[in-house]
C-alpha positions as CSV (number, residue, x, y, z in Angstrom):
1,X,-7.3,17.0,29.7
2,X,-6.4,20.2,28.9
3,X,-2.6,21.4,27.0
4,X,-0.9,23.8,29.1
5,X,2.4,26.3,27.9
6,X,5.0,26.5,30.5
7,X,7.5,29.2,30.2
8,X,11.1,28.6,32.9
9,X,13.4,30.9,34.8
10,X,16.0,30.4,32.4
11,X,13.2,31.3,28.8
12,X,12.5,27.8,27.7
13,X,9.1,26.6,27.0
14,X,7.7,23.1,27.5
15,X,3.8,22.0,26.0
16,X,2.3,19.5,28.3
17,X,-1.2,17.9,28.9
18,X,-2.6,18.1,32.1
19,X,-5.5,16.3,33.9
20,X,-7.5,19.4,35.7
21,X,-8.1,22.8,34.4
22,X,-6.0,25.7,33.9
23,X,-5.9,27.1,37.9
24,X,-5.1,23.5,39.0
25,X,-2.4,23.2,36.0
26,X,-1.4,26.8,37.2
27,X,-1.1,25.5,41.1
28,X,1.2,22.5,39.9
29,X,3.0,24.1,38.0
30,X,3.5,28.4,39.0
31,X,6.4,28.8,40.7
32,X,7.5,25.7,41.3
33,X,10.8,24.0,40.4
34,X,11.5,20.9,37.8
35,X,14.2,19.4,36.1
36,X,13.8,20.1,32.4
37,X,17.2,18.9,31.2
38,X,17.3,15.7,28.6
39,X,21.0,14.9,29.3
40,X,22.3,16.5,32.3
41,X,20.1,18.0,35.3
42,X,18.2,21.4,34.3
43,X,16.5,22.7,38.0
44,X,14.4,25.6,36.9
45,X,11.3,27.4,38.2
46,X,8.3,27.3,36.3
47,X,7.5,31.5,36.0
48,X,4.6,31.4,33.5
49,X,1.6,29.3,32.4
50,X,-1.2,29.7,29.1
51,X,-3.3,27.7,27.5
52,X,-3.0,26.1,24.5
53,X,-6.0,26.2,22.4
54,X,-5.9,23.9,19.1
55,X,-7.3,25.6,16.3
56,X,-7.1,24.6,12.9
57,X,-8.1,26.7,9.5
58,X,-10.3,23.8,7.9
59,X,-11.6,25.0,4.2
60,X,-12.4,28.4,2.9
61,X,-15.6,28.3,0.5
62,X,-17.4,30.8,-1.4
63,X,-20.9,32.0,-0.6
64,X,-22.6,34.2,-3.3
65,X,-25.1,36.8,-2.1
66,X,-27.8,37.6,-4.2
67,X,-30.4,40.7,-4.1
68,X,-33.8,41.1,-6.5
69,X,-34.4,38.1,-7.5
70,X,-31.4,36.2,-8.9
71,X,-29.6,39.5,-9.5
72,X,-25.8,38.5,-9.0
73,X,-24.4,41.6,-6.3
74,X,-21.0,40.3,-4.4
75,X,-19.4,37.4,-3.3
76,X,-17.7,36.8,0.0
77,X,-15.6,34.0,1.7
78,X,-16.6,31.6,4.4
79,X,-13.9,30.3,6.1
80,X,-14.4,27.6,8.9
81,X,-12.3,26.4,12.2
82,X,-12.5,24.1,14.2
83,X,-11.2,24.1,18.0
84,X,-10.9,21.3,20.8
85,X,-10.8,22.9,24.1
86,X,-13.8,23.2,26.0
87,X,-12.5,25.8,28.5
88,X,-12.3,28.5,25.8
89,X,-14.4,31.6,26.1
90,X,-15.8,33.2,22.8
91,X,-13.4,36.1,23.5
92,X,-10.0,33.5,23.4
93,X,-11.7,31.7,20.6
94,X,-11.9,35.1,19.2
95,X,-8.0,35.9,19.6
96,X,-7.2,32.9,18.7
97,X,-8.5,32.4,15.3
98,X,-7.6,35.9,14.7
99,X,-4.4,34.8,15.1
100,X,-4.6,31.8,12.6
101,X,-6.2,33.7,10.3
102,X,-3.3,36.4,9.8
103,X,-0.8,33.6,9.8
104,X,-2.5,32.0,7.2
105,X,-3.6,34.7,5.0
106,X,-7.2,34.5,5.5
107,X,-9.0,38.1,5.2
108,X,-12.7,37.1,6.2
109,X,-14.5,34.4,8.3
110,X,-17.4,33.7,10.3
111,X,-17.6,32.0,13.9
112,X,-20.7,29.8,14.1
């Protein structure tokens, strides 16, 4: 199961879940017309689809760095993630928690 973005003809957006992967959600959906209105009929063409990758900021901790002995030098942040989408590549995971990070105000983390 994977969570797809579809983007309509007429600029509206709709976030489903799919059974497949993204060129199967992709060959549903691309191009092909649905009704998206929740009163009256809606017909409009699907013109876009993206993943959606859930990534969420999980806890920030510090991590003291020591040289000589127990010389104190600098301290940095650690800040983790965690993701649930098996089809990401370590390039999307890259965009993606960039992404987080600037939205949340988070100025240095690591990717295990």
């Amino acid at each position: 199961m994977i969570t797809v973005k579809c983007t309509y003809s007429n600029g509206e957006t709709i976030v489903t879940d799919i059974n497949g992967t993204l060129e199967s959600a992709k060959n549903y959906f691309l191009m092909n017309w649905f009704n998206i209105g929740n009163i009256e009929d809606n017909m409009q063409q699907c013109v876009k689809v993206e993943p959606v990758y859930n990534i969420e900021f999980v806890e920030s901790t510090a991590c003291f760095m020591l040289k000589s002995g127990n010389e104190y030098i600098d301290s940095t942040f650690i800040n983790k993630f965690r993701y649930e989408n098996d089809m990401m590549e370590n390039g999307e995971i890259q965009m993606a928690i960039e992404e987080l990070t600037a939205r949340n105000n988070v100025k240095e983390y690591v990717i295990f």
